[in-house]
C-alpha positions in Angstrom: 269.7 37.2 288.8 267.0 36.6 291.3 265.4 33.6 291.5 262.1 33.1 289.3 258.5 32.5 290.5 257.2 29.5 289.6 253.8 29.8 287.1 250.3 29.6 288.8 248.5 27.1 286.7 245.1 27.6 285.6 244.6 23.8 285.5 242.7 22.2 289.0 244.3 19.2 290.2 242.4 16.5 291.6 244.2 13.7 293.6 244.8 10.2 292.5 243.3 9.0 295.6 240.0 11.3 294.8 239.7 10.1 291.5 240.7 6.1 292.5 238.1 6.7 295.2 235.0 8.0 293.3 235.8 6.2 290.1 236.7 2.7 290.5 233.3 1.8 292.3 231.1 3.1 289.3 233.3 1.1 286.7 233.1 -2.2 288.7 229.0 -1.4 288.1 229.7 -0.9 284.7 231.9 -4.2 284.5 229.0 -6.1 286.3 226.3 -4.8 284.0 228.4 -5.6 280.9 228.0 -9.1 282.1 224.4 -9.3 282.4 222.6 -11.0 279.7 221.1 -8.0 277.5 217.9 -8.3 278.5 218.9 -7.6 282.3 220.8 -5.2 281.7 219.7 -1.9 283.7 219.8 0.9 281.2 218.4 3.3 284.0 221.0 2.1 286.1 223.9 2.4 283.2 222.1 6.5 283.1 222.5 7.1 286.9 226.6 5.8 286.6 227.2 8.2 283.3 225.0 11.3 285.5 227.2 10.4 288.4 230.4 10.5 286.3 229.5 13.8 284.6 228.6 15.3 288.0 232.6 13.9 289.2 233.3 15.8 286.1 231.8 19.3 286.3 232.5 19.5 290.1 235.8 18.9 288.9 236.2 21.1 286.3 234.5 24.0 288.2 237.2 26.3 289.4 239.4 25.4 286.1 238.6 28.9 283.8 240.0 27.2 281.2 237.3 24.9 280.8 234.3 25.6 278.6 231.1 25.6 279.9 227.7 25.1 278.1 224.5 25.2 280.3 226.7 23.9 283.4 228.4 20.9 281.6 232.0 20.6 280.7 232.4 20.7 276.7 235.5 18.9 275.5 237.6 21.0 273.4 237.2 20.9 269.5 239.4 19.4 268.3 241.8 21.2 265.0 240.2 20.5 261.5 
């Protein structure tokens, strides 16, 4: 018997180091908005982190095929009723 090929994934990786890298920063903002009085909170700030993190996400996501796509974004899998 020869020996086997090992399956090509259709899942992208992305590095620890990538995802440490870009993510950590915009949860220390989120950490120091949380402790902001609610009337100082930046909500347009809080928009700009969840845009950034969605744009992390879709760039990301965008060689995987077996993500779904809707108008650019990534769509989370239903999930079994």
């Amino acid at each position: 018997m020869g020996a086997r090929k090992p399956k090509k994934s259709a899942e992208t990786m992305v590095s620890l180091a990538e995802v440490t890298q870009k993510l950590v920063p915009l949860a220390k903002e989120v950490k120091e908005q949380s402790k902001r009085h609610i009337g100082l909170i930046s909500t347009t700030r809080l928009a700009i982190i969840a845009s950034e993190i969605q744009r992390l996400l879709d760039l990301w996501a965008s060689n995987d095929t077996s993500v779904r796509r809707v108008n650019g974004r990534v769509v989370p899998p239903k999930r079994p009723v």
